[in-house]
N, CA, C and O atoms as a CHARMM CRD file, in Angstrom:
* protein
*
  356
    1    1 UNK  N      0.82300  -1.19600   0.00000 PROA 1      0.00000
    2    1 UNK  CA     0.00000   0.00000   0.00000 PROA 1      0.00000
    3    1 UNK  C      0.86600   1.25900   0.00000 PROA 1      0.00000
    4    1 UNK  O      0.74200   2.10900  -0.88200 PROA 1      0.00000
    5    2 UNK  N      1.81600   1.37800   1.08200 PROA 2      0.00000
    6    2 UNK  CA     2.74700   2.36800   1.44400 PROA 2      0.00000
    7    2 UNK  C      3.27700   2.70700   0.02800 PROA 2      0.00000
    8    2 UNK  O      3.00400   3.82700  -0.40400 PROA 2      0.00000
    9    3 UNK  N      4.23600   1.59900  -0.98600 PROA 3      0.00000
   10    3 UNK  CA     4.91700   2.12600  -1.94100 PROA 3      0.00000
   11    3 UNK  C      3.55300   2.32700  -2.90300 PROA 3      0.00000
   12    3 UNK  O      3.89400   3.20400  -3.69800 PROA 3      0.00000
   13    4 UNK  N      2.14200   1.92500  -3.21700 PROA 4      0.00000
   14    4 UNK  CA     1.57400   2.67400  -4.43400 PROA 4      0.00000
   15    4 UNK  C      1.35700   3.96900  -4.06300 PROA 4      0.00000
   16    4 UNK  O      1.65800   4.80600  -4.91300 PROA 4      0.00000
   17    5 UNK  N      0.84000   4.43300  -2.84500 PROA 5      0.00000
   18    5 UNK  CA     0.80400   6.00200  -2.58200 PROA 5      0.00000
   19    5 UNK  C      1.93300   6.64100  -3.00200 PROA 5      0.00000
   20    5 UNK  O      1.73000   7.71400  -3.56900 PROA 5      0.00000
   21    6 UNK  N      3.47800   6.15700  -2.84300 PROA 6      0.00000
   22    6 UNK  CA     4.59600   6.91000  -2.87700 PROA 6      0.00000
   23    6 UNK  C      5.19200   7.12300  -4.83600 PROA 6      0.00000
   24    6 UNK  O      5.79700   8.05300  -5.36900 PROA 6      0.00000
   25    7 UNK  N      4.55600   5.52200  -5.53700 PROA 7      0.00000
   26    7 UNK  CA     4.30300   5.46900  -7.15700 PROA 7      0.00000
   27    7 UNK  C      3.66400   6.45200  -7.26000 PROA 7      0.00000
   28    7 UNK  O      4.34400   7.38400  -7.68900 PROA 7      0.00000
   29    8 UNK  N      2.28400   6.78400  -6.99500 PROA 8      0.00000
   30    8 UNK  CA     1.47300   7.65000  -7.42900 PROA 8      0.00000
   31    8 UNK  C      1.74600   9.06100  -6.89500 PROA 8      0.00000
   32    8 UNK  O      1.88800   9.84400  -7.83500 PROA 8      0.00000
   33    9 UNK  N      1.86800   9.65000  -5.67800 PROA 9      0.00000
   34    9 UNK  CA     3.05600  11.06400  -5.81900 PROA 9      0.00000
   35    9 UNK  C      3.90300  11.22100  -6.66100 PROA 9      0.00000
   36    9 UNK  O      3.87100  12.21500  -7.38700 PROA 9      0.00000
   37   10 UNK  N      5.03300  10.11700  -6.78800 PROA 10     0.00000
   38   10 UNK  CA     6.04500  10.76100  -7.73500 PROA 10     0.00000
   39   10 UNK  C      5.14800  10.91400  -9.33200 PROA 10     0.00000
   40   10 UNK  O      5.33300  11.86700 -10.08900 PROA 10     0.00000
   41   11 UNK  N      4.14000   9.73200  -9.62900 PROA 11     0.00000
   42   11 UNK  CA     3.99600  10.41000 -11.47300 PROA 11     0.00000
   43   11 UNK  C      3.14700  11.71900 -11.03100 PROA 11     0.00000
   44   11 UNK  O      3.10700  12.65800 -11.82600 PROA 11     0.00000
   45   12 UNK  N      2.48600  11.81400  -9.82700 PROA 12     0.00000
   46   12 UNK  CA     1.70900  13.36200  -9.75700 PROA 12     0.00000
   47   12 UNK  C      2.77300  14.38600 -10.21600 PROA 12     0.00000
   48   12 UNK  O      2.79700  15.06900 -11.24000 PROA 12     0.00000
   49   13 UNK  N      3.59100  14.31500  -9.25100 PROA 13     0.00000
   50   13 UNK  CA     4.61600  15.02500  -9.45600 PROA 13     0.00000
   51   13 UNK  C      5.15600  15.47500 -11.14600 PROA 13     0.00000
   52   13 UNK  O      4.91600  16.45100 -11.85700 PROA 13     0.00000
   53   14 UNK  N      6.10600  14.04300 -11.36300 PROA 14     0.00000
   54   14 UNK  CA     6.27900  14.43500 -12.65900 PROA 14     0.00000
   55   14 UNK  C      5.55500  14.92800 -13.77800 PROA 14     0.00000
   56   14 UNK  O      6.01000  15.46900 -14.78600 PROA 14     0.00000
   57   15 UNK  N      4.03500  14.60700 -13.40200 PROA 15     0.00000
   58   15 UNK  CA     3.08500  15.04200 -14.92200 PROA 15     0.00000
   59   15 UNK  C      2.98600  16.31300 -14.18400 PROA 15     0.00000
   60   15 UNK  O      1.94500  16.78200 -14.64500 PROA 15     0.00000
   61   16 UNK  N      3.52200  17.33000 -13.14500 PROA 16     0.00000
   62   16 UNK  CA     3.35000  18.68300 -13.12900 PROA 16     0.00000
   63   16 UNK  C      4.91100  19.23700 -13.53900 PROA 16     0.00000
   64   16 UNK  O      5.11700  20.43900 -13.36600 PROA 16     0.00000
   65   17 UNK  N      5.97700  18.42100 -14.05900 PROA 17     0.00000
   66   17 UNK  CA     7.10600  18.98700 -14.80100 PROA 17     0.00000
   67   17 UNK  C      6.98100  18.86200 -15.82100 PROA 17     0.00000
   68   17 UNK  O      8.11700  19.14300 -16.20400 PROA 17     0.00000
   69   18 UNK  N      6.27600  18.56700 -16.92900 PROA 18     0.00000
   70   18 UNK  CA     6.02600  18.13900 -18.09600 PROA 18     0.00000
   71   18 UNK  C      5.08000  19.72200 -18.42600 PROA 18     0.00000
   72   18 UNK  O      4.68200  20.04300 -19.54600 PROA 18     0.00000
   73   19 UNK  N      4.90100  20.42900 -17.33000 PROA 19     0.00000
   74   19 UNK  CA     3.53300  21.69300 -18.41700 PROA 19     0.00000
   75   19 UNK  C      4.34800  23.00900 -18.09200 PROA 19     0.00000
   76   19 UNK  O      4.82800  23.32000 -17.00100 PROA 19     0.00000
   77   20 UNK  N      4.39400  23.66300 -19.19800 PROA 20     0.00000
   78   20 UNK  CA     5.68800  24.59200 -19.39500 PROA 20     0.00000
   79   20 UNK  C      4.89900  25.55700 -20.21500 PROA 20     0.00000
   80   20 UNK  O      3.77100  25.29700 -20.63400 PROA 20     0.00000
   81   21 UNK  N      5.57000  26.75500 -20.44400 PROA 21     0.00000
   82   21 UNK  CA     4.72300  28.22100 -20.99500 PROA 21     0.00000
   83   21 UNK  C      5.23000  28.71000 -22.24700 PROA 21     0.00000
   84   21 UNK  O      6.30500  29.24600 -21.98000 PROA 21     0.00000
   85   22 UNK  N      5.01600  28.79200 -23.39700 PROA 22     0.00000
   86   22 UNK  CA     5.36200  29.06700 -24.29000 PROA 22     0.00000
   87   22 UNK  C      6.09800  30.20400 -24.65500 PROA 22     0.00000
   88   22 UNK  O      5.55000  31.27600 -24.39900 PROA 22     0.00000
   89   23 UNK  N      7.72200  30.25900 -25.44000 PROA 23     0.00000
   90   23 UNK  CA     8.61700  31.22100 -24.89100 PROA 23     0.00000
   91   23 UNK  C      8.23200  32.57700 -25.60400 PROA 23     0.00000
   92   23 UNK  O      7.82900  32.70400 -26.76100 PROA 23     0.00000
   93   24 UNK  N      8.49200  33.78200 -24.44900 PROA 24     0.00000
   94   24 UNK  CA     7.79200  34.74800 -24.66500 PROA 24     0.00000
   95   24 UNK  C      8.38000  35.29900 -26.02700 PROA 24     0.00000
   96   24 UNK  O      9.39000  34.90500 -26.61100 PROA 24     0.00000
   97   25 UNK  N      7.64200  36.14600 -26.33400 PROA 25     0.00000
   98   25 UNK  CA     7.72900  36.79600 -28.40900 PROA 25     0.00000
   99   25 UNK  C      7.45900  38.10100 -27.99600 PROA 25     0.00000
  100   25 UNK  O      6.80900  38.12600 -26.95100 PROA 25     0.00000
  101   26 UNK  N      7.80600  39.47000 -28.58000 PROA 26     0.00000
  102   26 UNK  CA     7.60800  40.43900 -28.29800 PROA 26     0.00000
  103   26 UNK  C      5.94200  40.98300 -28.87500 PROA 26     0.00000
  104   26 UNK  O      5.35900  40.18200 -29.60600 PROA 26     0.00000
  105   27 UNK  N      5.38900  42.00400 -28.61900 PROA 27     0.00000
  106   27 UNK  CA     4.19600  42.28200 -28.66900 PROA 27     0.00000
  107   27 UNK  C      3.81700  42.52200 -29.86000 PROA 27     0.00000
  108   27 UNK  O      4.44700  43.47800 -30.31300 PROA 27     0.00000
  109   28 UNK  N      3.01200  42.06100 -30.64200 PROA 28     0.00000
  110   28 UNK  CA     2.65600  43.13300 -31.95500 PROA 28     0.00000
  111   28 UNK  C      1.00600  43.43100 -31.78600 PROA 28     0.00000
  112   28 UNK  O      0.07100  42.86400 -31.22100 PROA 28     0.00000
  113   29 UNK  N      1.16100  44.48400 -32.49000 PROA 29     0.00000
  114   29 UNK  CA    -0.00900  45.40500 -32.46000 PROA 29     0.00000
  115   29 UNK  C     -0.85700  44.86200 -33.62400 PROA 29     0.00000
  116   29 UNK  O     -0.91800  45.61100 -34.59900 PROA 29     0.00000
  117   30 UNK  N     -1.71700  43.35500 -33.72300 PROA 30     0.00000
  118   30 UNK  CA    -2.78800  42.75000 -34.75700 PROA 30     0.00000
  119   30 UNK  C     -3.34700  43.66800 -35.21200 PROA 30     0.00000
  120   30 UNK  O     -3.75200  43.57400 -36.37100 PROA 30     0.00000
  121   31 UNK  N     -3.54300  44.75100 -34.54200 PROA 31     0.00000
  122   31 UNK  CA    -4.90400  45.26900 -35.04800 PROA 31     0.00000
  123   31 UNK  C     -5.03700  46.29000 -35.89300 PROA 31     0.00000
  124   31 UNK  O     -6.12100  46.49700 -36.43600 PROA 31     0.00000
  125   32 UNK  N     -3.74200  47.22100 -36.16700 PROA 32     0.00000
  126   32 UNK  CA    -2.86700  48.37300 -36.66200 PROA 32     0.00000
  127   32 UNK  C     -2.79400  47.59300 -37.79900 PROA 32     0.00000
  128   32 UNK  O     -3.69900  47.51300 -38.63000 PROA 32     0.00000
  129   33 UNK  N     -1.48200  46.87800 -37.86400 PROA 33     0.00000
  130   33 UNK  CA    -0.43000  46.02600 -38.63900 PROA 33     0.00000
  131   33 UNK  C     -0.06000  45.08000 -38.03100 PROA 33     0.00000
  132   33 UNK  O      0.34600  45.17600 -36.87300 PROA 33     0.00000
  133   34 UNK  N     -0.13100  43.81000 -38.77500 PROA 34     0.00000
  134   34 UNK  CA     0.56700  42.87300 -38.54300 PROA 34     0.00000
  135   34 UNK  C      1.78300  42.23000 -38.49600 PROA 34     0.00000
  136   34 UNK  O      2.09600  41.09500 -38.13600 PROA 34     0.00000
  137   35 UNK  N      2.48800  43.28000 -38.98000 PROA 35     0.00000
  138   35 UNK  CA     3.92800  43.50200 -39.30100 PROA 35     0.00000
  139   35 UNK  C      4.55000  44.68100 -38.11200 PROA 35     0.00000
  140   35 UNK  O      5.72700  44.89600 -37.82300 PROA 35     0.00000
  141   36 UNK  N      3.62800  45.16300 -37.70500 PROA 36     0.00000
  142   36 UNK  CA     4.36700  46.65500 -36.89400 PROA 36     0.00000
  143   36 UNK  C      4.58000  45.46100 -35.18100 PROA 36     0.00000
  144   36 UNK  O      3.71400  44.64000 -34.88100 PROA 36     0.00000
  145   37 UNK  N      5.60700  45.63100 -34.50600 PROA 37     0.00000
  146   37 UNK  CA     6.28800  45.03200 -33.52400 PROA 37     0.00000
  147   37 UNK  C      6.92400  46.06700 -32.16200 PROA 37     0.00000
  148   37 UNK  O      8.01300  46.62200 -32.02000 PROA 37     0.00000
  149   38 UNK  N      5.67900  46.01100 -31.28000 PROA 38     0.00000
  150   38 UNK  CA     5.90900  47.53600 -30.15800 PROA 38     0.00000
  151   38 UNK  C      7.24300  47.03300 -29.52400 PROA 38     0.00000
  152   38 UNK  O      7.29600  45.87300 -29.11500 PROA 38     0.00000
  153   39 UNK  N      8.07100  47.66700 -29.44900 PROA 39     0.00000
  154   39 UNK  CA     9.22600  48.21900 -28.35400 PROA 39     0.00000
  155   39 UNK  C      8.85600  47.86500 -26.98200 PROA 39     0.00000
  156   39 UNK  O      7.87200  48.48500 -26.57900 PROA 39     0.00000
  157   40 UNK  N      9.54900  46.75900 -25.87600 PROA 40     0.00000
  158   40 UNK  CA     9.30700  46.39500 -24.88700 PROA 40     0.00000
  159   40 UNK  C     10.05700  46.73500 -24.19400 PROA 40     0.00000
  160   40 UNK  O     11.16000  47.01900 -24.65900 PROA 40     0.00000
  161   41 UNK  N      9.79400  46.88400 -22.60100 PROA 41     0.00000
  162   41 UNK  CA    10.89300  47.29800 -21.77600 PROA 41     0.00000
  163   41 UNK  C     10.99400  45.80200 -20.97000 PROA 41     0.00000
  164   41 UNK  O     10.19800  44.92700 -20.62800 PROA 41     0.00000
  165   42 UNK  N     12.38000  46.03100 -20.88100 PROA 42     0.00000
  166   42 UNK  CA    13.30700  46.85100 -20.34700 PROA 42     0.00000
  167   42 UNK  C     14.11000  46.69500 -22.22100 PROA 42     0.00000
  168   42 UNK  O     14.16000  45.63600 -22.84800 PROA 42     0.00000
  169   43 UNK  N     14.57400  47.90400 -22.67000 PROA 43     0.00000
  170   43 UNK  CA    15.28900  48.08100 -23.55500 PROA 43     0.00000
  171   43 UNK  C     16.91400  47.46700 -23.77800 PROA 43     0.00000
  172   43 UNK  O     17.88700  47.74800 -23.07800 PROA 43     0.00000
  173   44 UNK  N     16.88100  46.62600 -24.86900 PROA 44     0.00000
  174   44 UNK  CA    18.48600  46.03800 -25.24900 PROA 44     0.00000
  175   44 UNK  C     19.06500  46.77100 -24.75800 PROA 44     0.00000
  176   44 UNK  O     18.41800  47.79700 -24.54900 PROA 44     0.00000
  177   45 UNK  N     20.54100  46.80800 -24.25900 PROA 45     0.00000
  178   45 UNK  CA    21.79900  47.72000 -23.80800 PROA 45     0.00000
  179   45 UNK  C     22.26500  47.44800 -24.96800 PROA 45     0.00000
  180   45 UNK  O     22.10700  48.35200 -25.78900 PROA 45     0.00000
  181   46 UNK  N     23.13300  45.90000 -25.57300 PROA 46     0.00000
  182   46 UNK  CA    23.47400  45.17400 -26.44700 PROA 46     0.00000
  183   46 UNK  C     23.02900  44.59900 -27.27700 PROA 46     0.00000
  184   46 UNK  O     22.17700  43.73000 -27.09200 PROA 46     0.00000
  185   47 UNK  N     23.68700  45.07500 -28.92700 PROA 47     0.00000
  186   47 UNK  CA    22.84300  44.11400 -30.38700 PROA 47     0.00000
  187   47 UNK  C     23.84200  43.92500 -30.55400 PROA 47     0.00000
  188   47 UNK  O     24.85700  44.45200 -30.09900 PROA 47     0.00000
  189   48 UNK  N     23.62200  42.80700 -31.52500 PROA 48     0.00000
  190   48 UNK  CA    24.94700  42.23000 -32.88500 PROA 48     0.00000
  191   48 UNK  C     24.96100  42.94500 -33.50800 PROA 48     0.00000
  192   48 UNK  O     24.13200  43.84700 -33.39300 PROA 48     0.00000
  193   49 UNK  N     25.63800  42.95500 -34.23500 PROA 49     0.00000
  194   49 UNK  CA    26.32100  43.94800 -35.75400 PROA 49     0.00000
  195   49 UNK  C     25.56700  42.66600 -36.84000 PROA 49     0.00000
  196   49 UNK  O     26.24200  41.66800 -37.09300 PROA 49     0.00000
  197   50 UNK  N     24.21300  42.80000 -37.39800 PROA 50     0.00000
  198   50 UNK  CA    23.43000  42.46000 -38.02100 PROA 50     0.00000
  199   50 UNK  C     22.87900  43.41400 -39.14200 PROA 50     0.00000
  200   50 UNK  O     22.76900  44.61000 -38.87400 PROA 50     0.00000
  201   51 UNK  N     22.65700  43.11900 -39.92500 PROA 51     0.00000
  202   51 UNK  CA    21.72800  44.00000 -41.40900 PROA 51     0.00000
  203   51 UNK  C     20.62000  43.49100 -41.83100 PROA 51     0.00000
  204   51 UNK  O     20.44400  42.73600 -42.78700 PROA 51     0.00000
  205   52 UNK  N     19.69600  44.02200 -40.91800 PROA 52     0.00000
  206   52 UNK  CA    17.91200  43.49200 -41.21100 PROA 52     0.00000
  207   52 UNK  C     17.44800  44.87700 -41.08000 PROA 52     0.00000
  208   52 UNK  O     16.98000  45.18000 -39.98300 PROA 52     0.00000
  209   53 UNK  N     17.49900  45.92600 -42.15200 PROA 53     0.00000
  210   53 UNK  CA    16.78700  47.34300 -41.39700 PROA 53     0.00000
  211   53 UNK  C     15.39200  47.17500 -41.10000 PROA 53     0.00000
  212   53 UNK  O     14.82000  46.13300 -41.42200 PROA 53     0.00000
  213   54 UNK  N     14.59100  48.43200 -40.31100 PROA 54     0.00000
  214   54 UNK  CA    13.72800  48.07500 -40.21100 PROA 54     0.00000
  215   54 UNK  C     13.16400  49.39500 -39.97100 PROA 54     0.00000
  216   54 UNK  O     13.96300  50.15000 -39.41700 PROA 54     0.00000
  217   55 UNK  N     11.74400  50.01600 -40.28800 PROA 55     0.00000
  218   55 UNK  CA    11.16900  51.43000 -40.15900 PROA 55     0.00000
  219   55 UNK  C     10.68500  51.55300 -38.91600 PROA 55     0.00000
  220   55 UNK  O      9.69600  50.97000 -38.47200 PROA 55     0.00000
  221   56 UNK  N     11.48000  52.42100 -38.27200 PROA 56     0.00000
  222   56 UNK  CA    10.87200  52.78000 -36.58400 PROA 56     0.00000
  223   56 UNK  C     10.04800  53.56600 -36.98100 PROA 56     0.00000
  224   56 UNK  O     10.03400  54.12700 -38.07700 PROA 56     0.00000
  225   57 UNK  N      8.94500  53.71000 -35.70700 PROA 57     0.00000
  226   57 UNK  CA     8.01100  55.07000 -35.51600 PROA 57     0.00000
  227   57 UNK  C      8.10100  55.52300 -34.33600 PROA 57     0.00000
  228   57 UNK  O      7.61000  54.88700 -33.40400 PROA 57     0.00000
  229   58 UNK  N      8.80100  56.81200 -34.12400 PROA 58     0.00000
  230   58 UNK  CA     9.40200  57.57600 -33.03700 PROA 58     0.00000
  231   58 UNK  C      8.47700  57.59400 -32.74600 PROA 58     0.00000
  232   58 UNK  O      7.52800  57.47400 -33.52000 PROA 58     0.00000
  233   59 UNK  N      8.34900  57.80300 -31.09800 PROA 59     0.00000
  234   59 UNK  CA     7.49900  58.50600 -30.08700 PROA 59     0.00000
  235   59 UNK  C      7.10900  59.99400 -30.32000 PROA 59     0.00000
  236   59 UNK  O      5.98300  60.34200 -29.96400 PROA 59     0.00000
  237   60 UNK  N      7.68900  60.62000 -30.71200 PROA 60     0.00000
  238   60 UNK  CA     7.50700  62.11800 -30.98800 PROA 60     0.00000
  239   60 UNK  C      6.70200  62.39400 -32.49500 PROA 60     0.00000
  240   60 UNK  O      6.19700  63.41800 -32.95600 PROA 60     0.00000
  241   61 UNK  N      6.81600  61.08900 -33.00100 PROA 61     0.00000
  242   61 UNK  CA     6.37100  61.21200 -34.80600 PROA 61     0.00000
  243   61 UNK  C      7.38600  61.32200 -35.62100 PROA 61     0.00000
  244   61 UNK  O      8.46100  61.92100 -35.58600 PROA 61     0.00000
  245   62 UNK  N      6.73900  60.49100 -36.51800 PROA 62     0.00000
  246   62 UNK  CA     7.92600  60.53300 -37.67800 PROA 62     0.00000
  247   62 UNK  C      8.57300  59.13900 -37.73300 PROA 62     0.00000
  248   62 UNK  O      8.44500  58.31400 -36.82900 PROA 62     0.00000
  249   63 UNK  N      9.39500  58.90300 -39.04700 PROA 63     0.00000
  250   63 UNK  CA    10.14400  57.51000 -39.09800 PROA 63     0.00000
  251   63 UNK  C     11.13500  57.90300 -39.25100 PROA 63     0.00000
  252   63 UNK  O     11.45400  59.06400 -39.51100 PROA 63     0.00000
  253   64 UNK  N     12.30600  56.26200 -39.00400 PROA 64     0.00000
  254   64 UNK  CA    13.67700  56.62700 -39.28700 PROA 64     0.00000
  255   64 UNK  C     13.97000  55.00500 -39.47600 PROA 64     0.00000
  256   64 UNK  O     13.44200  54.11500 -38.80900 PROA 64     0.00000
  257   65 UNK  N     14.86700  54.84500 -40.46600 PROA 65     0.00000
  258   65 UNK  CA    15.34300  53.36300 -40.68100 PROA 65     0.00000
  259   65 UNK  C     16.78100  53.42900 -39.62500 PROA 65     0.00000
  260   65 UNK  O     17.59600  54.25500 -39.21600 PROA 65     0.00000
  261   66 UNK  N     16.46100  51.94900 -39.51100 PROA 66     0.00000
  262   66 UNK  CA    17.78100  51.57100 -38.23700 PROA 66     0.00000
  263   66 UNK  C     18.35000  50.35900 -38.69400 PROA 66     0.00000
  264   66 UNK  O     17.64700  49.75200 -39.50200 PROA 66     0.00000
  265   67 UNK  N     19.48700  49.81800 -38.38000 PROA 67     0.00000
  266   67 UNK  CA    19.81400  48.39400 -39.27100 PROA 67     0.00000
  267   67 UNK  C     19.57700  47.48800 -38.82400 PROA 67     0.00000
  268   67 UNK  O     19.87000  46.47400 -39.45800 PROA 67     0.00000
  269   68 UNK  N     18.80400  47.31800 -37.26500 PROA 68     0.00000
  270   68 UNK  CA    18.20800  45.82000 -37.32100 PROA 68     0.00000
  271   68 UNK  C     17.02000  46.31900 -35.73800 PROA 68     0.00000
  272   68 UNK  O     16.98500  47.32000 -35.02300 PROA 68     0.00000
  273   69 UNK  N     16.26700  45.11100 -35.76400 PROA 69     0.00000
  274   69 UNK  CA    15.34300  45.41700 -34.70800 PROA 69     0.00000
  275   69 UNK  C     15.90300  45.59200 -33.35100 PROA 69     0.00000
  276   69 UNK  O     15.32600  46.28500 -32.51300 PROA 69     0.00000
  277   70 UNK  N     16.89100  45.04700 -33.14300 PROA 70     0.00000
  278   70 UNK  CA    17.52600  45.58400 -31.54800 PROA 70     0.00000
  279   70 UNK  C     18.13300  46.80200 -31.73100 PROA 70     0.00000
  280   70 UNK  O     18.24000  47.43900 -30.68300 PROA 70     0.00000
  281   71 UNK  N     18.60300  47.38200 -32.79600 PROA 71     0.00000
  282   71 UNK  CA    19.08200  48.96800 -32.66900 PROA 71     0.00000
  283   71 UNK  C     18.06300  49.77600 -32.37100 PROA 71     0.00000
  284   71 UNK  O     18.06400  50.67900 -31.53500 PROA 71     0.00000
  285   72 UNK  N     16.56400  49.18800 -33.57400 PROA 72     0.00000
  286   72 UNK  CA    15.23900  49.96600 -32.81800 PROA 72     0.00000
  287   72 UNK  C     15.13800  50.64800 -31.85200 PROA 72     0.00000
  288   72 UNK  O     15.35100  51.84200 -31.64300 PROA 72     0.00000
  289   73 UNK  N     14.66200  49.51500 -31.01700 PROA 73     0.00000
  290   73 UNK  CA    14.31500  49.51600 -29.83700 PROA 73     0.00000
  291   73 UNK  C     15.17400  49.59800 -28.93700 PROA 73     0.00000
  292   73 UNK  O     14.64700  49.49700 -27.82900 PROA 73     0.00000
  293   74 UNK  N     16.84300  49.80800 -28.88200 PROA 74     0.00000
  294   74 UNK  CA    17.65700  50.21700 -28.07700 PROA 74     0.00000
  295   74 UNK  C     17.58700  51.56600 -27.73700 PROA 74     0.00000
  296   74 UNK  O     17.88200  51.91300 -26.59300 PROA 74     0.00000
  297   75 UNK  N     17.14600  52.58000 -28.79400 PROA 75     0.00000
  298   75 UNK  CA    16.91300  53.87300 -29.08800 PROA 75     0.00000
  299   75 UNK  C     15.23900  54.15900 -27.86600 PROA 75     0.00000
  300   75 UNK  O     14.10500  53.84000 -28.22400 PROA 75     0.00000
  301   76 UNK  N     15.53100  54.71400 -26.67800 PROA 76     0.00000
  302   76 UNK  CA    14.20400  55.42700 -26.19100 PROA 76     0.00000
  303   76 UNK  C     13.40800  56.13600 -26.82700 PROA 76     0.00000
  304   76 UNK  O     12.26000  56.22900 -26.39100 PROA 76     0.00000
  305   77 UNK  N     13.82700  56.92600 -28.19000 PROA 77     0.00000
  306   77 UNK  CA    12.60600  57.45400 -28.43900 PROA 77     0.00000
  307   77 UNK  C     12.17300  56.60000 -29.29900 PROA 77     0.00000
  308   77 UNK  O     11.88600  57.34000 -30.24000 PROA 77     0.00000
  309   78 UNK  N     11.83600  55.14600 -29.74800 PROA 78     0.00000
  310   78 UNK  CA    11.37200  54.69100 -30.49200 PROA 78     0.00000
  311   78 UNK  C     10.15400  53.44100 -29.82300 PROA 78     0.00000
  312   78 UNK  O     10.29400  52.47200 -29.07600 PROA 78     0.00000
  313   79 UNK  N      9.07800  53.99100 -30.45800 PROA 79     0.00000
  314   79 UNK  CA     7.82300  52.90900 -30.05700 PROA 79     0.00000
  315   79 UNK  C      7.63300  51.84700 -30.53000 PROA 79     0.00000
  316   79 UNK  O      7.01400  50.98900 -29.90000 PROA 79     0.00000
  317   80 UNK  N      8.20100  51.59200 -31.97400 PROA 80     0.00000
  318   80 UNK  CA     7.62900  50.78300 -32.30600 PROA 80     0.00000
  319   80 UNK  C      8.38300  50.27400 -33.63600 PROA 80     0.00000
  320   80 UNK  O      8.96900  51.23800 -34.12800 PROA 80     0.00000
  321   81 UNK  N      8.56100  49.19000 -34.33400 PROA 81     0.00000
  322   81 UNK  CA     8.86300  49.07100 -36.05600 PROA 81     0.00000
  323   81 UNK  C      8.70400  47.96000 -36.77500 PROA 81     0.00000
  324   81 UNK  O      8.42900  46.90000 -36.21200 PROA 81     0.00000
  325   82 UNK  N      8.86600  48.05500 -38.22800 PROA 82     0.00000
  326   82 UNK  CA     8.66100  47.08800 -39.17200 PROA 82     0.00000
  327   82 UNK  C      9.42100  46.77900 -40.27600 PROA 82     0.00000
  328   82 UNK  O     10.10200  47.64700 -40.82300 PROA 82     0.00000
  329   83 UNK  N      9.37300  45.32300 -40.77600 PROA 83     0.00000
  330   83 UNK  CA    10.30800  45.12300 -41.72000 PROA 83     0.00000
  331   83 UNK  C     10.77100  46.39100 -42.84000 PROA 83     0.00000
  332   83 UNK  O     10.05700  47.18400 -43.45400 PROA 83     0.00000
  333   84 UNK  N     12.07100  46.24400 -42.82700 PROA 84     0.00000
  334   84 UNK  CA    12.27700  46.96200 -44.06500 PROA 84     0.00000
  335   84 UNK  C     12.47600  48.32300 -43.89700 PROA 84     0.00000
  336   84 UNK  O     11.81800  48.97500 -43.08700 PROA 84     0.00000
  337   85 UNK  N     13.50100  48.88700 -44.74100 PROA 85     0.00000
  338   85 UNK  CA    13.26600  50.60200 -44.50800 PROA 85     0.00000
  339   85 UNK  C     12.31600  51.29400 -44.86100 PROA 85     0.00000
  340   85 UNK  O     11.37200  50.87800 -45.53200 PROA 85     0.00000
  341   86 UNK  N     12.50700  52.82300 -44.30600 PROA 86     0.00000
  342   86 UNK  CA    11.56100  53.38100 -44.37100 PROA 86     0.00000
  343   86 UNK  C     11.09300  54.18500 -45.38800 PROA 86     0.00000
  344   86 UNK  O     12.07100  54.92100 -45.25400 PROA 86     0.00000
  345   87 UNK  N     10.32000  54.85100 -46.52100 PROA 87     0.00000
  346   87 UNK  CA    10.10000  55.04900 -47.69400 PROA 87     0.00000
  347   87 UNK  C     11.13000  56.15300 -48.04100 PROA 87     0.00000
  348   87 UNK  O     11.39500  56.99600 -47.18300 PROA 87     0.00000
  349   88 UNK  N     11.68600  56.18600 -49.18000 PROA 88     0.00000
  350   88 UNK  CA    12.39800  57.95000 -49.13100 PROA 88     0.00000
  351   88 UNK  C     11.43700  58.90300 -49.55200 PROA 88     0.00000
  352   88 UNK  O     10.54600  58.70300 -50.37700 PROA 88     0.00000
  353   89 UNK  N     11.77600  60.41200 -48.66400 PROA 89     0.00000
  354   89 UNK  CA    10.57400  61.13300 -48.90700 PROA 89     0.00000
  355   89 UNK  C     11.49300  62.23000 -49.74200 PROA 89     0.00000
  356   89 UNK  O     10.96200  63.21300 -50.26100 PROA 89     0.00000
């Protein structure tokens, strides 16, 4: 009797290490664009030296191309961005 109670704790147990949370992804805004990707805090300190530009949209207004999504969003005044540079005006 003693060891099936002590069988049946441990698989309790283990079938509660088996359920895990799906790894977090940064936010995007569905409903805007599906492509536009908000700026999360706490902000990168550190990016790679990568070439994926991408069109920020400053907090203050206005765009600016940056060369990859962690330069983005390393930048405080930037809310938000999306693939690709930004149009020439």
């Amino acid at each position: 009797m003693w060891r099936s109670l002590v069988f049946i704790g441990l698989l309790l147990a283990l079938a509660g290490c088996g359920a895990s949370q799906p790894p977090a992804t940064p936010e995007v805004d569905q409903a805007a664009d599906p492509a536009v990707v908000e700026c999360s805090e706490p902000r990168p300190q550190v990016c790679t030296m990568e070439y994926a530009p991408v069109c920020a949209r400053l907090l203050a207004g206005g765009e600016q191309t940056y060369s990859s999504p962690c330069n983005a969003c390393a930048d405080d005044a930037v809310a938000s961005h999306s693939p690709g540079a930004c149009p020439e005006q």
